[in-house]
C-alpha positions in Angstrom: 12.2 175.4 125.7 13.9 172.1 124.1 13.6 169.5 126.7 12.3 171.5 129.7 8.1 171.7 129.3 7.2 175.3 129.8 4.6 174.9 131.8 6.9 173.7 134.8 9.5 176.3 134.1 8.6 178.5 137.3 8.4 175.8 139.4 11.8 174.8 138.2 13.1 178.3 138.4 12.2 178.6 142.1 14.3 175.1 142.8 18.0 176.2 142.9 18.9 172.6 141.7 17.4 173.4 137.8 18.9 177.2 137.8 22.1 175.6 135.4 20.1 173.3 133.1 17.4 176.5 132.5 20.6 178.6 131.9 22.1 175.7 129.5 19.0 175.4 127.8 18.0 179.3 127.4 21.6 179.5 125.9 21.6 176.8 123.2 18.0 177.9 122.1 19.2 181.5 121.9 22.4 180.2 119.6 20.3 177.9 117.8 18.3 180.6 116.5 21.2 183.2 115.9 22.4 180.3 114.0 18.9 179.5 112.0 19.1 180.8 107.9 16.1 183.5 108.1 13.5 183.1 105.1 14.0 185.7 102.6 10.5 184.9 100.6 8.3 185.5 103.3 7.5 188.1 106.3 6.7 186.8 109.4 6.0 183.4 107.5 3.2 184.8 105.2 3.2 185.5 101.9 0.8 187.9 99.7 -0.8 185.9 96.8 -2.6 188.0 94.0 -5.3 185.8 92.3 -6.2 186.5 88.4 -9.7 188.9 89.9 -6.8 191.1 91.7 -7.9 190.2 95.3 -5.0 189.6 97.4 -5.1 187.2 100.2 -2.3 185.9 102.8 -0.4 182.5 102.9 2.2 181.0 104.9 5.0 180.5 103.0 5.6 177.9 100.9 9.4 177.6 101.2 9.6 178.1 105.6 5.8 176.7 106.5 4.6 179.5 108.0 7.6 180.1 110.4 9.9 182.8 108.7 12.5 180.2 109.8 14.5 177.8 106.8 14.2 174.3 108.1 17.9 172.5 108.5 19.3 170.8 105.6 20.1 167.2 105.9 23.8 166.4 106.4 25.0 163.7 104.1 27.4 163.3 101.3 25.9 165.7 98.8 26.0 168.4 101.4 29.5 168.5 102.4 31.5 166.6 105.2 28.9 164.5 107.2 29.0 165.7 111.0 31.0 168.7 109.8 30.2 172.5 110.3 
């Protein structure tokens, strides 16, 4: 959970002083992943490989590391207005 360890989230939860920085931070994680590009080569973050014998094996993906996620792209002058959206 971003800055919050999750071991200490119940703890926190049952202190009514941490109930708006668990909302905050539930909210930004859940629009940081509605935001994230999805990888299109992969399912779940593995891929099927087919070697010359025909055996087939599973991989993570190449292209997301094993996450299904696309990892950000930098921000910098060949991608557009730096700090832009």
């Amino acid at each position: 959970m971003g800055w919050v360890d999750p071991k200490w989230i119940p703890a926190l939860r049952a202190d009514g002083r941490y109930t708006r920085l668990l909302n905050l931070t539930q909210r930004l994680l859940a629009e940081r992943e509605r935001l994230m590009p999805q990888c299109t080569n992969c399912q779940g973050g593995q891929v099927t490989v087919r070697d010359p014998d025909g055996r087939e094996y599973t991989a993570d993906c190449p292209a997301c590391d094993g996450t299904g996620v696309l990892p950000e792209r930098a921000d910098n002058e060949d991608d557009g207005r730096a700090g832009g959206r």
